[in-house]
N, CA, C and O atoms as CSV, one atom per row, in Angstrom:
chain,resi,resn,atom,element,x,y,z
A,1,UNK,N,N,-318.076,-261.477,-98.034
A,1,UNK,CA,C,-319.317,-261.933,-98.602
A,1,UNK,C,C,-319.429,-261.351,-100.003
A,1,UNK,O,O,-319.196,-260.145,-100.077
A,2,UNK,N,N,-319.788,-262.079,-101.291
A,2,UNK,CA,C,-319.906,-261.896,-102.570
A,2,UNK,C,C,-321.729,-261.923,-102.662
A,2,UNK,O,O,-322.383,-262.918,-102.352
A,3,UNK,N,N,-322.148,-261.027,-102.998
A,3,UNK,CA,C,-323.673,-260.814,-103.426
A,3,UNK,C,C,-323.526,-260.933,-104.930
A,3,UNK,O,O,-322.471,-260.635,-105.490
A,4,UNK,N,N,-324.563,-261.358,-105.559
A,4,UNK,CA,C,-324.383,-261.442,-107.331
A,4,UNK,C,C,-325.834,-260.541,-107.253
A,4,UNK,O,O,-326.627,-261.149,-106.534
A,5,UNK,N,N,-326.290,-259.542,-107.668
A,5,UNK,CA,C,-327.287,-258.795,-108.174
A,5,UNK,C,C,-328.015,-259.361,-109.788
A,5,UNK,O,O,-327.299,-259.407,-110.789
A,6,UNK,N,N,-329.075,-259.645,-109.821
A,6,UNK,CA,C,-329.470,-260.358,-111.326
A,6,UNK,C,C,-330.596,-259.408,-111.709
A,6,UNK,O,O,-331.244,-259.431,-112.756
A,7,UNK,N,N,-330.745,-258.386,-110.462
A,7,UNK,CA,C,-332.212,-257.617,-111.463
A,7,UNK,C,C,-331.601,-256.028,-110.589
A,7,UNK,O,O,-331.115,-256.178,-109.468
A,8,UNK,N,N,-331.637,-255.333,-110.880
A,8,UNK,CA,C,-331.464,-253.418,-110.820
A,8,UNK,C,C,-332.356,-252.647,-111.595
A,8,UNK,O,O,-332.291,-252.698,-112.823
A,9,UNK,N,N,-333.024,-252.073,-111.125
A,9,UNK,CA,C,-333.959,-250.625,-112.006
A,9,UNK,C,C,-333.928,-249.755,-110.967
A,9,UNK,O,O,-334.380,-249.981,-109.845
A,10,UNK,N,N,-333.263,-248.506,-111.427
A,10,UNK,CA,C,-333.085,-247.222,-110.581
A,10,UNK,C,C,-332.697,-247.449,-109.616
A,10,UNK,O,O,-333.563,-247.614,-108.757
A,11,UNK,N,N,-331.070,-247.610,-109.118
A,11,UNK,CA,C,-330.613,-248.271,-108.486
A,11,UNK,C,C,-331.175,-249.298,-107.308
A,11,UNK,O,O,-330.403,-249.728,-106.451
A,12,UNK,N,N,-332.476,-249.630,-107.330
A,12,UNK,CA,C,-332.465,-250.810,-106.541
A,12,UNK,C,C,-332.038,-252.179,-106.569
A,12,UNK,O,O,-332.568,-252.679,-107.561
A,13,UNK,N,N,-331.382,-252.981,-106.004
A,13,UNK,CA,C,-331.379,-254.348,-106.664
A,13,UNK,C,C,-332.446,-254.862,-106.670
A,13,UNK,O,O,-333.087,-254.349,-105.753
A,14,UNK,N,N,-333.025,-255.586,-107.173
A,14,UNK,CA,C,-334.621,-256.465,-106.759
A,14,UNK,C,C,-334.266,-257.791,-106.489
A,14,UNK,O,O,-334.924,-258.393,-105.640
A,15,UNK,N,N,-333.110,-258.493,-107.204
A,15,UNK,CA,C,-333.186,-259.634,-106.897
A,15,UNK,C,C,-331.765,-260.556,-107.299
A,15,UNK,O,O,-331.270,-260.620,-108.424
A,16,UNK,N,N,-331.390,-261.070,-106.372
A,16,UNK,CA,C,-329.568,-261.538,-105.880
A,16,UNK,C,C,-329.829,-262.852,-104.977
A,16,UNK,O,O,-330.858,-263.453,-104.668
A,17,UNK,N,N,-327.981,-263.110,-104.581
A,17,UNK,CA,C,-327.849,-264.432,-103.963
A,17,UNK,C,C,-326.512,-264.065,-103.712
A,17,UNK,O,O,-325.711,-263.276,-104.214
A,18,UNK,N,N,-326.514,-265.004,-102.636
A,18,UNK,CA,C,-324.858,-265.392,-102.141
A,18,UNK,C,C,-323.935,-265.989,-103.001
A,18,UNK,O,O,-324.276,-267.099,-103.411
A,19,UNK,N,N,-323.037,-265.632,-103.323
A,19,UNK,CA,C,-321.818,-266.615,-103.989
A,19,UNK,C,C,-321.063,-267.125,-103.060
A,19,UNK,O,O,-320.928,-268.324,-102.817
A,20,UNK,N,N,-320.338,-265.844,-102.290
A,20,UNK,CA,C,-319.651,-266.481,-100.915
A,20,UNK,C,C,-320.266,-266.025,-99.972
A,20,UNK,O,O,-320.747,-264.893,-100.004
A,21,UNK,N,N,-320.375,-266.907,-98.849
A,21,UNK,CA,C,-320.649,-266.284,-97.475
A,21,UNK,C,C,-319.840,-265.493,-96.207
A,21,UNK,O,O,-320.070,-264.926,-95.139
A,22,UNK,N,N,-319.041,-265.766,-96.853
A,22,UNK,CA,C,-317.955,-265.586,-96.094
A,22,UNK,C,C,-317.642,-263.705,-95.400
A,22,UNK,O,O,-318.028,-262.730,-96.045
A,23,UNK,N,N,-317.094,-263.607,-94.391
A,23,UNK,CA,C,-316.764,-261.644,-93.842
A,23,UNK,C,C,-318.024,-260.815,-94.566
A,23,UNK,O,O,-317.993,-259.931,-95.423
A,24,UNK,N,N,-319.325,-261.557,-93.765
A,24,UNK,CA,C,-320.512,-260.505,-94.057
A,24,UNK,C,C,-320.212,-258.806,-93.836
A,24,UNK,O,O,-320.774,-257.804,-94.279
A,25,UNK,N,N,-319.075,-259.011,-92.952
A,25,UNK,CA,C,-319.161,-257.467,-92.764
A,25,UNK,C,C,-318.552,-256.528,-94.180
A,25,UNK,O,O,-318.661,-255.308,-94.301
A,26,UNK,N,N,-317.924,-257.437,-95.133
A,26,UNK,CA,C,-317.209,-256.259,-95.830
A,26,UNK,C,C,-318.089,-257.311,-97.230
A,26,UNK,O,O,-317.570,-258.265,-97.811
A,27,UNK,N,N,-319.031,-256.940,-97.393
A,27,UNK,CA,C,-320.090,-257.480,-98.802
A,27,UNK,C,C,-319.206,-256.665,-100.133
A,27,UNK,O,O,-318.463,-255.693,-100.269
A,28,UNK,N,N,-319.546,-257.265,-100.601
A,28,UNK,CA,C,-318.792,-256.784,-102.180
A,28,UNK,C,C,-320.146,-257.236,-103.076
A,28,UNK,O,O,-320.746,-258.301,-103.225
A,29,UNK,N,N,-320.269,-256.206,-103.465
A,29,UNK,CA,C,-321.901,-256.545,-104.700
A,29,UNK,C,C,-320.920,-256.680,-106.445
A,29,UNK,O,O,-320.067,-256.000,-107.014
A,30,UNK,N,N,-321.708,-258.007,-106.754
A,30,UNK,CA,C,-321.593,-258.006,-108.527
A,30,UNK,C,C,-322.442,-257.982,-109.090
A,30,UNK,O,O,-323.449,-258.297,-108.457
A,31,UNK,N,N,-322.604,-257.709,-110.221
A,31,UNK,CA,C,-323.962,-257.441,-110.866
A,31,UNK,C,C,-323.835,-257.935,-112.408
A,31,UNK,O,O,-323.245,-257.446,-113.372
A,32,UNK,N,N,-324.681,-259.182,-112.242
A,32,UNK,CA,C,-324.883,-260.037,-113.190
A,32,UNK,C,C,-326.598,-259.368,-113.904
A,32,UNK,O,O,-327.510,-260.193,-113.962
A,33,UNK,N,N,-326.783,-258.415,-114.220
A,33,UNK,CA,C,-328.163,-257.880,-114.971
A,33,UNK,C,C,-327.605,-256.945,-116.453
A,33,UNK,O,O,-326.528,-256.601,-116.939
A,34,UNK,N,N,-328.805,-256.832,-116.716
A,34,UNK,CA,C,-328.672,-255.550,-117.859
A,34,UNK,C,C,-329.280,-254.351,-117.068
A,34,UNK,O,O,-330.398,-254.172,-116.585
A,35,UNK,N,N,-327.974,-253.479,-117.113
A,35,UNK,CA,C,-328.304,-252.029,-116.268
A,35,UNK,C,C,-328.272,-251.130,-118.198
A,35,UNK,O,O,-327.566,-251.121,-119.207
A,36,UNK,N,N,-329.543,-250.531,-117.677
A,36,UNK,CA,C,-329.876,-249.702,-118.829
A,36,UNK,C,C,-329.657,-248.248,-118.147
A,36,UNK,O,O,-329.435,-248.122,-116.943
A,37,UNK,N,N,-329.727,-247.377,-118.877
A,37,UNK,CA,C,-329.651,-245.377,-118.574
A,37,UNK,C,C,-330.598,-245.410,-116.987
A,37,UNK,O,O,-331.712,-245.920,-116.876
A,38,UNK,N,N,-330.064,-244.944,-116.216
A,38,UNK,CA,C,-330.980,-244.512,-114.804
A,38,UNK,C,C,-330.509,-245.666,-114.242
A,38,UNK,O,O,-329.948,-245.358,-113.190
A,39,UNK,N,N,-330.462,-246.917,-114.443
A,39,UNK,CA,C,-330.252,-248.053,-113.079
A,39,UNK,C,C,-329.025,-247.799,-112.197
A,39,UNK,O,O,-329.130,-247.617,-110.984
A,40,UNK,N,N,-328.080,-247.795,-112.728
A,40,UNK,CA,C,-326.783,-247.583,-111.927
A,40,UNK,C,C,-325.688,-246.414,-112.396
A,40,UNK,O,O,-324.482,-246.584,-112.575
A,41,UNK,N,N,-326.472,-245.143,-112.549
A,41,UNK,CA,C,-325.844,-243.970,-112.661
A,41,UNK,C,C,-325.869,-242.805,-111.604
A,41,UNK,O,O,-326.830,-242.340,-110.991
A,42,UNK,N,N,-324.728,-242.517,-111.574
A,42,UNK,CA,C,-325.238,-241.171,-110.574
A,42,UNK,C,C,-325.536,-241.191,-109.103
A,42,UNK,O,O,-326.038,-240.260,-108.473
A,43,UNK,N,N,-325.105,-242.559,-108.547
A,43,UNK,CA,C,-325.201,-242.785,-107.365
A,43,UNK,C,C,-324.753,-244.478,-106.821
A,43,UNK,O,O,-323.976,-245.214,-107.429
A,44,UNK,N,N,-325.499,-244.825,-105.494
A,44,UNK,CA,C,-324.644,-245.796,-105.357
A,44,UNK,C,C,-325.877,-247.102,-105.442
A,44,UNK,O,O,-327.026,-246.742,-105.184
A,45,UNK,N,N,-325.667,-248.509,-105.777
A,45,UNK,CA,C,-326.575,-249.614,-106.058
A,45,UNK,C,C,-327.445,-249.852,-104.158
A,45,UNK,O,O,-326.883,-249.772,-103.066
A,46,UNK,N,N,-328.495,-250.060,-104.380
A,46,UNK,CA,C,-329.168,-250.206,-103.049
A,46,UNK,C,C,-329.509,-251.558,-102.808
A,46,UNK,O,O,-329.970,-252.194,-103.756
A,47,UNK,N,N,-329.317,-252.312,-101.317
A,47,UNK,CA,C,-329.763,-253.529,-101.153
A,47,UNK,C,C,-330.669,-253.074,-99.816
A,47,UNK,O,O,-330.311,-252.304,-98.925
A,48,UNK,N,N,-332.084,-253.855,-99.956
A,48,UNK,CA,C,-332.732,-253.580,-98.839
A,48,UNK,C,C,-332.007,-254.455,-97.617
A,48,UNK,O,O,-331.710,-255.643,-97.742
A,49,UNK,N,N,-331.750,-253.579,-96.288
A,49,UNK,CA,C,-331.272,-254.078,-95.201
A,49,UNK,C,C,-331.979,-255.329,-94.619
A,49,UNK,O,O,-331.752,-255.934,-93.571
A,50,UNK,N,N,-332.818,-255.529,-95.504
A,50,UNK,CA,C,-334.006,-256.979,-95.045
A,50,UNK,C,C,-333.491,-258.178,-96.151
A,50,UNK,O,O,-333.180,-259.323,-95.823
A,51,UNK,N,N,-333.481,-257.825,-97.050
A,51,UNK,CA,C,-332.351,-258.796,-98.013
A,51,UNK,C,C,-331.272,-259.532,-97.422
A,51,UNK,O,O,-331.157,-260.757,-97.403
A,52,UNK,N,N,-330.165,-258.317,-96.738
A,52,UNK,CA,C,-328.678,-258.686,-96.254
A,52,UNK,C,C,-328.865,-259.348,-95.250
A,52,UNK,O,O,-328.023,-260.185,-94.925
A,53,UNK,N,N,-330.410,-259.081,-94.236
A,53,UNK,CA,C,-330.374,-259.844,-92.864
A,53,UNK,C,C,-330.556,-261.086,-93.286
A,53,UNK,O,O,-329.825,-261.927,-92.761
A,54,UNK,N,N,-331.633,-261.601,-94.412
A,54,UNK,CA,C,-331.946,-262.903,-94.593
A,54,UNK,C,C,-330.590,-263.609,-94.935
A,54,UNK,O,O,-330.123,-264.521,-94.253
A,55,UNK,N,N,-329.794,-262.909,-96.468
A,55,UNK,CA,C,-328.478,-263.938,-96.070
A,55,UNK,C,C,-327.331,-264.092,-95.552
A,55,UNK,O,O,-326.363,-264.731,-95.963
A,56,UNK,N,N,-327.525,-263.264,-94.301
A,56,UNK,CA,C,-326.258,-263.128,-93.484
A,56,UNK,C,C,-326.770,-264.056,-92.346
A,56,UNK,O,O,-326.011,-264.154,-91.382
A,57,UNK,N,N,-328.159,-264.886,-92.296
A,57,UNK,CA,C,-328.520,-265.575,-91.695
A,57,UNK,C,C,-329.604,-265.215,-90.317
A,57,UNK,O,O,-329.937,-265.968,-89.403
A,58,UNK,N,N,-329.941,-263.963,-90.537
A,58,UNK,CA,C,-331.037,-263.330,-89.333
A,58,UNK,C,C,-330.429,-262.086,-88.291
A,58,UNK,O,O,-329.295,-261.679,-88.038
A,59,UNK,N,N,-331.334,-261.845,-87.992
A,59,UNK,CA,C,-331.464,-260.426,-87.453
A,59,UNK,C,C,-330.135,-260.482,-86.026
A,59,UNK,O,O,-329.649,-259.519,-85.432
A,60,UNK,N,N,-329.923,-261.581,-85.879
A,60,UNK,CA,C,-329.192,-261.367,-84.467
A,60,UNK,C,C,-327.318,-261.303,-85.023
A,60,UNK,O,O,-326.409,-260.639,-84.524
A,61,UNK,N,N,-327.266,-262.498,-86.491
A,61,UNK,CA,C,-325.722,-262.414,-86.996
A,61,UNK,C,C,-325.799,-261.412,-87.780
A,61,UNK,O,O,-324.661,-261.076,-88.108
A,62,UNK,N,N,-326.562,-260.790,-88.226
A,62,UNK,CA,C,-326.589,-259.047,-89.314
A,62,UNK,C,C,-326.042,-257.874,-88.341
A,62,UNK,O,O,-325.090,-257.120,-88.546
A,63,UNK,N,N,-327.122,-257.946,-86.953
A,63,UNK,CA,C,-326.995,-256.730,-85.995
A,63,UNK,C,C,-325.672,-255.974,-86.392
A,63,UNK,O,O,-325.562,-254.902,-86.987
A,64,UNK,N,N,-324.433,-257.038,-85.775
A,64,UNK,CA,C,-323.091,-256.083,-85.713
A,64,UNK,C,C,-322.470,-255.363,-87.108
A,64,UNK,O,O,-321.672,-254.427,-87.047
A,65,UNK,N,N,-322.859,-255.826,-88.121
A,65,UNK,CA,C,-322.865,-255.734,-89.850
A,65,UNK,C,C,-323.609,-254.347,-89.915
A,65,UNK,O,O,-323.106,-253.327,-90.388
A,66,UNK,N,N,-324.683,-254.428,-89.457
A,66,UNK,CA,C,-325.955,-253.101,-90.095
A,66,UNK,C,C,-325.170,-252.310,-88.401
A,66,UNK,O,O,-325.589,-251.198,-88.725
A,67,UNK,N,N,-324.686,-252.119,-87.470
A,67,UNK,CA,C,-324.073,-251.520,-86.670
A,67,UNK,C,C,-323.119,-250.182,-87.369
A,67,UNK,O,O,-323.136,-248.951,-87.361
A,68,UNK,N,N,-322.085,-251.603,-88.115
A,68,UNK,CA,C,-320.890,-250.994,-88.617
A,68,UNK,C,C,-321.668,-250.242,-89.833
A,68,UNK,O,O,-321.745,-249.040,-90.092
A,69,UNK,N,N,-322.048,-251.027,-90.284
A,69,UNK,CA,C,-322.155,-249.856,-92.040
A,69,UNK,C,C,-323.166,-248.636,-91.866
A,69,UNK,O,O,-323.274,-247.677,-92.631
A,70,UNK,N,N,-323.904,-248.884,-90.665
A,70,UNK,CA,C,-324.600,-247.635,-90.105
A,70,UNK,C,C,-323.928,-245.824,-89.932
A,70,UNK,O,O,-324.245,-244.681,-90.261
A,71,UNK,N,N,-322.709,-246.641,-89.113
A,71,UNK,CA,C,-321.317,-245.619,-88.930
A,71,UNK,C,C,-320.668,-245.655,-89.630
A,71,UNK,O,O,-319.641,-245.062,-89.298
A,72,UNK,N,N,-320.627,-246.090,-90.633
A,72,UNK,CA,C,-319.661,-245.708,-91.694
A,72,UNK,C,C,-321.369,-244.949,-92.937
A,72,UNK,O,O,-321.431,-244.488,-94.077
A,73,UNK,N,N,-321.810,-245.066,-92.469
A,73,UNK,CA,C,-323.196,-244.097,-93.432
A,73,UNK,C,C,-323.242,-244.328,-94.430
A,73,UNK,O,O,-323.076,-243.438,-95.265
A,74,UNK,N,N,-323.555,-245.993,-94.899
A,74,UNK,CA,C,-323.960,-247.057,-95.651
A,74,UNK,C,C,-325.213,-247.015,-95.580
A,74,UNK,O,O,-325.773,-246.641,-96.611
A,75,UNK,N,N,-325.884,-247.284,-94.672
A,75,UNK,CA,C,-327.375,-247.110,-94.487
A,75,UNK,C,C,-328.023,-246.558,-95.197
A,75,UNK,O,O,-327.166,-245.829,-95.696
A,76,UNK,N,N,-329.030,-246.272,-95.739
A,76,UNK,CA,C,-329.839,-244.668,-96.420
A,76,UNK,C,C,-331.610,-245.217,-96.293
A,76,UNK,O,O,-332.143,-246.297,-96.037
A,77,UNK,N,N,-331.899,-244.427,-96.483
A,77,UNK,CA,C,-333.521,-244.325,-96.368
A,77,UNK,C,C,-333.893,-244.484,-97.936
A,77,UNK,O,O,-333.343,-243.537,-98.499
A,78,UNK,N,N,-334.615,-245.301,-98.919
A,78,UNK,CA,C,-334.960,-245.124,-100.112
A,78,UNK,C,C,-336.617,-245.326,-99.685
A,78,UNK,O,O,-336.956,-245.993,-98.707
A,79,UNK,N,N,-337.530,-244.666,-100.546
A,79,UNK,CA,C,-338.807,-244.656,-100.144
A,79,UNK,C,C,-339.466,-245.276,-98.679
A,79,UNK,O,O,-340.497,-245.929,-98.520
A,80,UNK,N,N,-338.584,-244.867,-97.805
A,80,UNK,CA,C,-339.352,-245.070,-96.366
A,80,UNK,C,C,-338.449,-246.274,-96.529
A,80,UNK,O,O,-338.434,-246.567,-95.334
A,81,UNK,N,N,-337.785,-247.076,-97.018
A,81,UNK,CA,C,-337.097,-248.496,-96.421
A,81,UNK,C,C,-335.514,-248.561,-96.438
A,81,UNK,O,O,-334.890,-248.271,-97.458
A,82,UNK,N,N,-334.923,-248.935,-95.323
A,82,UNK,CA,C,-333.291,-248.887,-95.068
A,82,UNK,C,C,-332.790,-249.909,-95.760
A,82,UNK,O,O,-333.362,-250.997,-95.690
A,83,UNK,N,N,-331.445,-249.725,-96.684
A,83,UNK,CA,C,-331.419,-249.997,-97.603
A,83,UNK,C,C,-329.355,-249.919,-97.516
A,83,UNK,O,O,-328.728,-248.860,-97.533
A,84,UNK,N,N,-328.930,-250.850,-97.459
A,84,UNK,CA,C,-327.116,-250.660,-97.648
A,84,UNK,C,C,-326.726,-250.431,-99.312
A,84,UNK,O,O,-326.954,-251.076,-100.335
A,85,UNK,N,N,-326.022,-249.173,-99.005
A,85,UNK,CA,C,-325.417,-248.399,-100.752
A,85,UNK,C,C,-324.337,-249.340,-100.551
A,85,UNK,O,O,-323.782,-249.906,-99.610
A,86,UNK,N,N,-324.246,-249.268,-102.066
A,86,UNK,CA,C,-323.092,-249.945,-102.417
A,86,UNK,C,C,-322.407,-248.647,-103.133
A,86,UNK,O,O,-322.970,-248.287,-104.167
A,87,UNK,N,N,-321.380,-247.973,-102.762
A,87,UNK,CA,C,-321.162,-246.932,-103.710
A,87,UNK,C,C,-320.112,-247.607,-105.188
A,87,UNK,O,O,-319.905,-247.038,-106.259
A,88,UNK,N,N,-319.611,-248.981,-104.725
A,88,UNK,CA,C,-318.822,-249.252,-105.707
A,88,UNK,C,C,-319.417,-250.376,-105.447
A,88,UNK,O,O,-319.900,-250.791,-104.394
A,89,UNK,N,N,-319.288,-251.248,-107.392
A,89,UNK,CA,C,-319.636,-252.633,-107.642
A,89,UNK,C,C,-318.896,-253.044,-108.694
A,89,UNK,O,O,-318.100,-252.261,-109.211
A,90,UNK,N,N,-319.057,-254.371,-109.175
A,90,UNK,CA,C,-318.531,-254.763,-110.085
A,90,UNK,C,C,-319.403,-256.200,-111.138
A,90,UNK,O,O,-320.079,-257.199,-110.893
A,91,UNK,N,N,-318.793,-255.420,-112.479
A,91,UNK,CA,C,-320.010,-255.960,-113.288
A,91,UNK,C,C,-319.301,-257.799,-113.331
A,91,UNK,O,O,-318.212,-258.157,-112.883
A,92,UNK,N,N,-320.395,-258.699,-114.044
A,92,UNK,CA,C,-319.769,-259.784,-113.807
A,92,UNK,C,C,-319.625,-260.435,-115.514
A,92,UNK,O,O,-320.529,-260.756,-116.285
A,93,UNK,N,N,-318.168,-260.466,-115.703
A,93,UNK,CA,C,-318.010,-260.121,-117.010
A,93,UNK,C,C,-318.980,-261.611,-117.616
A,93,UNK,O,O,-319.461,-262.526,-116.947
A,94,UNK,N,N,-319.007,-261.403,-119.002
A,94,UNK,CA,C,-319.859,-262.568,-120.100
A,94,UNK,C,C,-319.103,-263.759,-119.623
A,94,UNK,O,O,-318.010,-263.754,-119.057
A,95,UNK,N,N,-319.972,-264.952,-119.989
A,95,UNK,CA,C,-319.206,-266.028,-119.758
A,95,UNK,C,C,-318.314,-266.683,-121.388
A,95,UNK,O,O,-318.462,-266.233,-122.524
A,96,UNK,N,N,-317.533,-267.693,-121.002
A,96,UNK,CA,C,-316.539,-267.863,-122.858
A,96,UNK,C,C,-317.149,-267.840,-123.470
A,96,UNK,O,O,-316.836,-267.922,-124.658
């Protein structure tokens, strides 16, 4: 699964989409925004776990997804809401 990120402030994403749908379990985040000083430094990019359920298609095809990245300690708590780190991303270069 390819996520495109279009908005980040202090590492949250605020606002993304599917490119591919495809092996929800292993998401790969790109990030199509302007990350200024503080958005994506010093830690890893956050997607709220309520985001990934909506486009992985609902709470019952996410379950085994938010399972795995649970145990692998993807998960994190950001102001009271669970949230999958991305510790690595990739920017999405200019277009020609």
């Amino acid at each position: 699964m390819r996520i495109r990120a279009l908005s980040v402030f202090e590492h949250v994403v605020y606002h993304c989409w599917v490119v591919d749908p495809s092996d929800p379990t292993h998401p790969v985040l790109e990030v199509d925004a302007v990350i200024r000083d503080g958005d994506a430094d010093g830690g890893p990019l956050l997607l709220s776990t309520a985001d990934y359920i909506t486009m992985v298609g609902g709470l019952e095809a996410a379950r085994p997804c938010l399972d795995r990245f649970r145990a692998q300690g993807r998960i994190v708590d950001h102001l009271g809401v669970a949230h999958l780190a991305f510790p690595l991303w990739s920017p999405v270069p200019d277009g020609p």
